[in-house]
C-alpha positions as CSV (number, residue, x, y, z in Angstrom):
1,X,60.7,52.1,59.0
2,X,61.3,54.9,61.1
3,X,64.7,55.7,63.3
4,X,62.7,55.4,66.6
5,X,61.4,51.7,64.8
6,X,65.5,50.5,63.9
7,X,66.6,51.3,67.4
8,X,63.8,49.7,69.3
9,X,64.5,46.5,67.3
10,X,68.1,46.9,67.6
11,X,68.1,46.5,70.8
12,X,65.5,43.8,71.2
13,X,67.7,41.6,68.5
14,X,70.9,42.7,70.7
15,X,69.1,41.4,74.2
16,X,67.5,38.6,72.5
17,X,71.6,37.2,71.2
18,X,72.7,38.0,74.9
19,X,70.2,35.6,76.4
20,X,70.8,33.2,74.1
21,X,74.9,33.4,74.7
22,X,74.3,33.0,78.8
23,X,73.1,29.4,78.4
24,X,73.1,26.4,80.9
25,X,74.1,23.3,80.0
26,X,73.5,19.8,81.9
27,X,75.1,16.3,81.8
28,X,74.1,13.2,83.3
29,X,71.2,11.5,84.6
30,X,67.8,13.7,84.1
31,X,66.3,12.0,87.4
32,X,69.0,13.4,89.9
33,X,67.5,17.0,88.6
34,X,65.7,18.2,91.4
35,X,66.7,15.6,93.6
36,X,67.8,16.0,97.0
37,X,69.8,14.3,100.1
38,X,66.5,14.4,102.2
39,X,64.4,13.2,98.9
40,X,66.4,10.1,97.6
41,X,66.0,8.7,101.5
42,X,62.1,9.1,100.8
43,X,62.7,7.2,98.0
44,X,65.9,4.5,98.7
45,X,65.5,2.2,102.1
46,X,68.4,0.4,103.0
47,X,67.9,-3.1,103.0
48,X,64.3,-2.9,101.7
49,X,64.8,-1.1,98.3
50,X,66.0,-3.5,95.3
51,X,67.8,-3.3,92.3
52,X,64.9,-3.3,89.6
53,X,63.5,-0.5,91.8
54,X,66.8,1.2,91.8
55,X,66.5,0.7,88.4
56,X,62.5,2.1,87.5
57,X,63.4,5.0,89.4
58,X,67.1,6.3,88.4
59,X,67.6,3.8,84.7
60,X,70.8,2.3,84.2
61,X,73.9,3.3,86.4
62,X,76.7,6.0,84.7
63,X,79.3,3.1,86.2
64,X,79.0,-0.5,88.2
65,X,82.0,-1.3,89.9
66,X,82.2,-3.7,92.8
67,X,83.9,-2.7,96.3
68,X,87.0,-5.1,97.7
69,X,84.1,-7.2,99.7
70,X,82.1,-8.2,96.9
71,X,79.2,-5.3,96.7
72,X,78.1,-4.3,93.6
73,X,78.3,-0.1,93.5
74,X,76.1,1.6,91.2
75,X,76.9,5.3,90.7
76,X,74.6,8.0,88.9
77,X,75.6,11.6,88.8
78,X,73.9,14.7,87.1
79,X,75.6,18.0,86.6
80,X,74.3,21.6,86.0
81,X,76.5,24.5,84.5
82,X,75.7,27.8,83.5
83,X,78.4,30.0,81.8
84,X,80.1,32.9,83.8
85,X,79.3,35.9,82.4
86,X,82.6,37.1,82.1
87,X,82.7,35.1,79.3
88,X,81.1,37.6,77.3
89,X,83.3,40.6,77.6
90,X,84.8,41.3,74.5
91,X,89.1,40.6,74.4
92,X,88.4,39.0,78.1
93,X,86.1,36.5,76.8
94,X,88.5,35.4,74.0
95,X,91.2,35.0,77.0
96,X,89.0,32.7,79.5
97,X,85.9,31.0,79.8
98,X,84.5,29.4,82.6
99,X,81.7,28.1,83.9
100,X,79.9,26.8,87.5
101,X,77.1,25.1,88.6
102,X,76.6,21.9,90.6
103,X,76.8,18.6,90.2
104,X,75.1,15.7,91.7
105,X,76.1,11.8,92.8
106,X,74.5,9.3,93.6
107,X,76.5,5.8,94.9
108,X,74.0,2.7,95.8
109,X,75.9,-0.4,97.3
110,X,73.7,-3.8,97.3
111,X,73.9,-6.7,98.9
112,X,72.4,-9.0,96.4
113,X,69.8,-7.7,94.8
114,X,68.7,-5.5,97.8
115,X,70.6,-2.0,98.9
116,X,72.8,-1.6,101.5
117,X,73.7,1.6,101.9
118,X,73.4,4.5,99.3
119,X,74.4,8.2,100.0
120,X,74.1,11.2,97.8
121,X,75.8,13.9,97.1
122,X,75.5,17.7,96.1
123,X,78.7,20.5,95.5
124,X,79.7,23.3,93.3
125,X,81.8,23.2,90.6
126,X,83.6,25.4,88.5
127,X,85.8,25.1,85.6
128,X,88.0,27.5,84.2
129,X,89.8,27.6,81.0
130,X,92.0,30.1,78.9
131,X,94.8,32.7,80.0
132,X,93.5,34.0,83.1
């Protein structure tokens, strides 16, 4: 192989490992993904929309939990992270790693088997770990 050959795959191997170090990672429920506020009120209708529909479109709740009047609250959350990229200077990156991205939640109360009020939510996150 020639020089000219080495360095061009050098550095194709060396760009190749960097995109593969900067990865995302998710947690959660899959079908809060692209969702939006404005989108889940296309889907959820307060005191129309039941819970085997709840159900088909979302799956099983993350949590159930009741409220203090007797609703059942079903919760769902998704979360997106991607790795900050000063994780990958050398010394630095041994010192602190971090990471941000959003996460996702979405609470539906019913009354009976039909909702009463559902609500969704969207922020950032970050997390932080290490000696800086």
């Amino acid at each position: 192989m020639s020089a000219r050959l080495l360095r061009t795959l050098a550095v194709t191997l060396s760009l190749t490992g960097l995109v593969a170090l900067t990865g995302c990672a998710s947690e959660g429920n899959e079908a809060l993904k692209n969702e939006t506020s404005a989108s889940i009120d296309q889907k959820i209708h307060d005191g129309v929309t039941t819970k085997d529909q709840i159900r088909a479109l979302f799956g099983d709740p993350r949590e159930s939990t009741f409220t203090d009047s007797g609703h059942e609250q079903w919760r769902y959350a998704f979360t997106n992270a991607s790795s900050d990229a000063a994780n990958f200077i050398p010394l630095y990156g041994d010192l602190h790693q971090g990471t941000h991205g959003t996460e996702k939640t979405l609470t539906v109360i019913f009354s009976g088997d039909v909702v009463w009020h559902h609500t969704m939510n969207s922020s950032a996150v970050k997390t932080g770990s290490g000696l800086f």
